[in-house]
C-alpha positions in Angstrom: 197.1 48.5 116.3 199.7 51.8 115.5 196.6 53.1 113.6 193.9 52.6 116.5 196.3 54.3 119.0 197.2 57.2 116.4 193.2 57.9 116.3 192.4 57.2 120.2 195.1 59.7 120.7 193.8 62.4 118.6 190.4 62.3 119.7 191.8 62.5 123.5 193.3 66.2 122.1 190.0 67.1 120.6 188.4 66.5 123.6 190.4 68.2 125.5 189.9 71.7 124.8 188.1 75.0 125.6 185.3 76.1 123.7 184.2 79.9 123.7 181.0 80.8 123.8 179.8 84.8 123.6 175.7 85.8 125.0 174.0 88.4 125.9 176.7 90.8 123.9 175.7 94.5 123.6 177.1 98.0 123.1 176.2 100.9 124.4 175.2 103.8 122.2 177.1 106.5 122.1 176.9 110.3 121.2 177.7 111.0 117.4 181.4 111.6 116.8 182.1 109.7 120.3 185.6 108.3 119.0 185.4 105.5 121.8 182.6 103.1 123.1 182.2 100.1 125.2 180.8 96.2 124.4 180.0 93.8 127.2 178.6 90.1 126.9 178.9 87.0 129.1 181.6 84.5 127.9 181.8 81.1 129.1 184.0 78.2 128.5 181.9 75.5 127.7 184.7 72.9 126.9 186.7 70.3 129.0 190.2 72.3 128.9 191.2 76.0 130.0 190.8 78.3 127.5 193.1 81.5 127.1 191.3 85.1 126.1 194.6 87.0 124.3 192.9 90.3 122.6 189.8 91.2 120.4 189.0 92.7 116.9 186.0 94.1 114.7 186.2 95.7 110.9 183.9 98.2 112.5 186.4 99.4 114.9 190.3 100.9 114.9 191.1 99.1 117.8 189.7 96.5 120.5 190.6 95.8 123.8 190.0 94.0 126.6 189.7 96.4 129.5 188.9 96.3 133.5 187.1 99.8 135.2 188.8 99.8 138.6 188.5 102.3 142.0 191.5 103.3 143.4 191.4 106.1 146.2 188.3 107.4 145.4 188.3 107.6 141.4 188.1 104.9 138.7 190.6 103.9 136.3 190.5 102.1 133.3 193.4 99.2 133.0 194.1 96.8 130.3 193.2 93.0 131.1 195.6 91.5 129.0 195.3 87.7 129.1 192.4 86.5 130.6 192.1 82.4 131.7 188.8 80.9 131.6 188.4 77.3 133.4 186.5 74.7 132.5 182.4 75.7 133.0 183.5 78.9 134.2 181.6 82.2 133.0 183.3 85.8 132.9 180.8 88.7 132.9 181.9 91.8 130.8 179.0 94.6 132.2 179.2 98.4 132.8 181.5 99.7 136.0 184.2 96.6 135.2 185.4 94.4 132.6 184.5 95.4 129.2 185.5 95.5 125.6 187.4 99.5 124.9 185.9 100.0 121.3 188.4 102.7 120.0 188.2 104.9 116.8 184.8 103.8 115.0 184.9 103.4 111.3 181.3 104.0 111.0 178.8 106.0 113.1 176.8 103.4 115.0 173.2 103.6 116.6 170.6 102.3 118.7 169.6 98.9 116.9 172.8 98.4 114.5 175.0 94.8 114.6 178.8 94.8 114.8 180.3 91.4 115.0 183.7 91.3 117.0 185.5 88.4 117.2 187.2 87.3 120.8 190.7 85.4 120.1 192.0 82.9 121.7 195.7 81.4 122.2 194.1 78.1 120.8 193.1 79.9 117.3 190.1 79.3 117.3 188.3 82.0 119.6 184.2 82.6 118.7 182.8 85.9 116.7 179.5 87.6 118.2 177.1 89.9 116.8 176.7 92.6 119.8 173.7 95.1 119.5 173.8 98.6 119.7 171.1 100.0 122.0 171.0 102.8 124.9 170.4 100.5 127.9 171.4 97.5 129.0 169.7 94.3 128.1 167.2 92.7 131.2 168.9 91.2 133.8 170.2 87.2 133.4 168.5 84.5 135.7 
């Protein structure tokens, strides 16, 4: 009986969890030498729990934030999102003109049609990797 509730009660903890799932990721190409760059994508929790977004990283880049283009009086400023919570089902859209991944100090010149994964981490440990694409526009709208 100990044994049966030992296993009920893990898979209850399994179950409940956030799961984070990375589409439509993309970075726009930038001019050569540009020491900065941006990545967008859709991410969407996909599990049962809330799921905590706590910071970013990529061997292909210095540094890797999470970052929110905002207008105050007139002119737009770039602030750090810090944290970001994700419910259950919900989606959070990462597009030019507001939230988006601040790719700092490139360790390799990148152009239109080149991969870079960059992995997304989460206060769970687990977090999710994409593979964004390098290309001068962004990809056709989502229906």
């Amino acid at each position: 009986m100990l044994a049966f509730l030992l296993v009920a009660g893990s898979v209850q903890t399994a179950a409940a969890a956030g799961r984070l799932e990375i589409a439509h990721a993309w970075i726009r190409t930038a001019p050569p030498g540009a020491m900065m760059q941006a990545g967008y994508a859709i991410l969407r929790n996909s599990g049962d729990a809330p799921l905590v977004i706590s910071g970013a990283h990529s061997e292909d880049f210095g540094d890797v934030s999470l970052h929110q283009t905002l207008e105050e009086n007139g002119v737009e400023r770039m602030r750090t999102l810090g944290e970001v919570t994700l419910a259950p089902g919900a989606r959070l859209v990462f597009a030019p003109g507001g939230r988006h991944l601040m790719l700092m100090q490139p360790r390799r010149e990148l152009k239109s049609g080149d991969r870079v994964k960059i992995h997304l981490d989460t206060k769970s440990g687990d977090g999710a990797t994409a593979e964004f694409r390098v290309q001068d526009d962004a990809p056709a709208p989502i229906k």
